[in-house]
N, C-alpha and C positions, 0 to 999 in steps of 0.2 A: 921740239916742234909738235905741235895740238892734229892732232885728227880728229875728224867728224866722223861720229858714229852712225852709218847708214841708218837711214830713215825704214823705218818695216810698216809697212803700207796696211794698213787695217782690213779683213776682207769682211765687208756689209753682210755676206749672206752667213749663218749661224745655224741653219737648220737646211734637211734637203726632206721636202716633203715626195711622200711615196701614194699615186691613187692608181690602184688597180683591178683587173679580174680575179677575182679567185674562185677556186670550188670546191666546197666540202665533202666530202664522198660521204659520210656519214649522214649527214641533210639528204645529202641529191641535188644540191641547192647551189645557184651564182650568189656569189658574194660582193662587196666592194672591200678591197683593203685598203686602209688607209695606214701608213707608216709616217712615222716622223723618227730624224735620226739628226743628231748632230755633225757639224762637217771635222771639227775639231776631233784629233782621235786622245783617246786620253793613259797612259803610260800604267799606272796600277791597277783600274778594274775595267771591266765593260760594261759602266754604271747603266742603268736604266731610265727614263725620263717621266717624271710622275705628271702624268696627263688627266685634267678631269675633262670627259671626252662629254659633249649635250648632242644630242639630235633633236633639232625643234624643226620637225615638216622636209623640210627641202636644203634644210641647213646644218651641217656638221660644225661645232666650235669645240678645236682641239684648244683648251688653255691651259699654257705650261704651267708647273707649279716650281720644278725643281728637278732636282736629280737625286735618284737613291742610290744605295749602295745596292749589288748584286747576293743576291739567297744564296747562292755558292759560296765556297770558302775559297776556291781557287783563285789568283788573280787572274786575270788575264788583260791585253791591250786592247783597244781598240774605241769605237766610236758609243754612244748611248743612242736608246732606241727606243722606242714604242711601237705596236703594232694593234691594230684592233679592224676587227671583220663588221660589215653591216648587211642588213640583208635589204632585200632592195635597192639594189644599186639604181637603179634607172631614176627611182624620184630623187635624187641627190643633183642637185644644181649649186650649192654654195657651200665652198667648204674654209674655215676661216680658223685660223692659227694666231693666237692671243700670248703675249709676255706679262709678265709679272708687274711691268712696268707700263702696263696699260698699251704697249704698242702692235696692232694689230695686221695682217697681211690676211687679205679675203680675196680667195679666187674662184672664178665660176668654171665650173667645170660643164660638160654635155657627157653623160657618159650611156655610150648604146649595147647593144649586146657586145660589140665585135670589139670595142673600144673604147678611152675615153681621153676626151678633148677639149682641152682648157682652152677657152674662150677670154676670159680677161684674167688679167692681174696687176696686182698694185704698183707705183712706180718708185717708189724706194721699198725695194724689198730686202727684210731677215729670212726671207724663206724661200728656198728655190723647188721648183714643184717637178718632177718628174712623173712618167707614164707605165714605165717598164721597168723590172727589179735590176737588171742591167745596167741601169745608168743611176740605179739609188746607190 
């Protein structure tokens, strides 16, 4: 007798984007962080995500490139990542995360001293956007 092999349901989102406060004690300075991490965790390294990151004005475009391997020799588990700091948080109003494959996810964000707060995003999305390192 034939069995059918359960069907595994594809999950759309592939990235969980991270926009935050930060503060440099060094600077003295507010920051914005911006993180991008994979949701898939990966078994041999805790590869890294090679990001060419532009700031043009008001607009952040994180676009992917690939994944490297990690500068340690240890392996370890877990997810890939990016992180990178802006100064000037307050003028950042659009921030847009690019694939290889030309497919794009641009969300506008409001971000004030106290917080920051997505205002739109796209309706098929690969990127899911979070506020606070807690739920990245």
């Amino acid at each position: 007798m034939k069995t059918k092999k359960p069907r595994v349901k594809k999950n759309p989102i592939e990235f969980r984007l991270l926009v935050t406060h930060a503060y440099d004690e060094i600077l003295k300075k507010n920051l914005l962080l911006v993180g991008l991490k994979t949701v898939k965790e990966f078994t041999n390294f805790q590869y890294e995500i090679s990001v060419e990151d532009v700031r043009d004005g008001a607009t952040v475009t994180l676009n992917i490139l690939g994944l490297r391997a990690p500068k340690g020799m240890l392996p370890r588990t877990g997810t890939a990542h990016f992180k990178q700091l802006y100064e000037k948080p307050t003028t950042i109003k659009t921030i847009a995360v690019r694939k290889m494959e030309k497919k794009e996810n641009s969300f506008t964000v409001r971000v004030t001293k106290a917080n920051v707060l997505v205002k739109e995003q796209p309706a098929k999305l690969f990127v899911e956007i979070v506020t606070n390192e807690q739920e990245w």
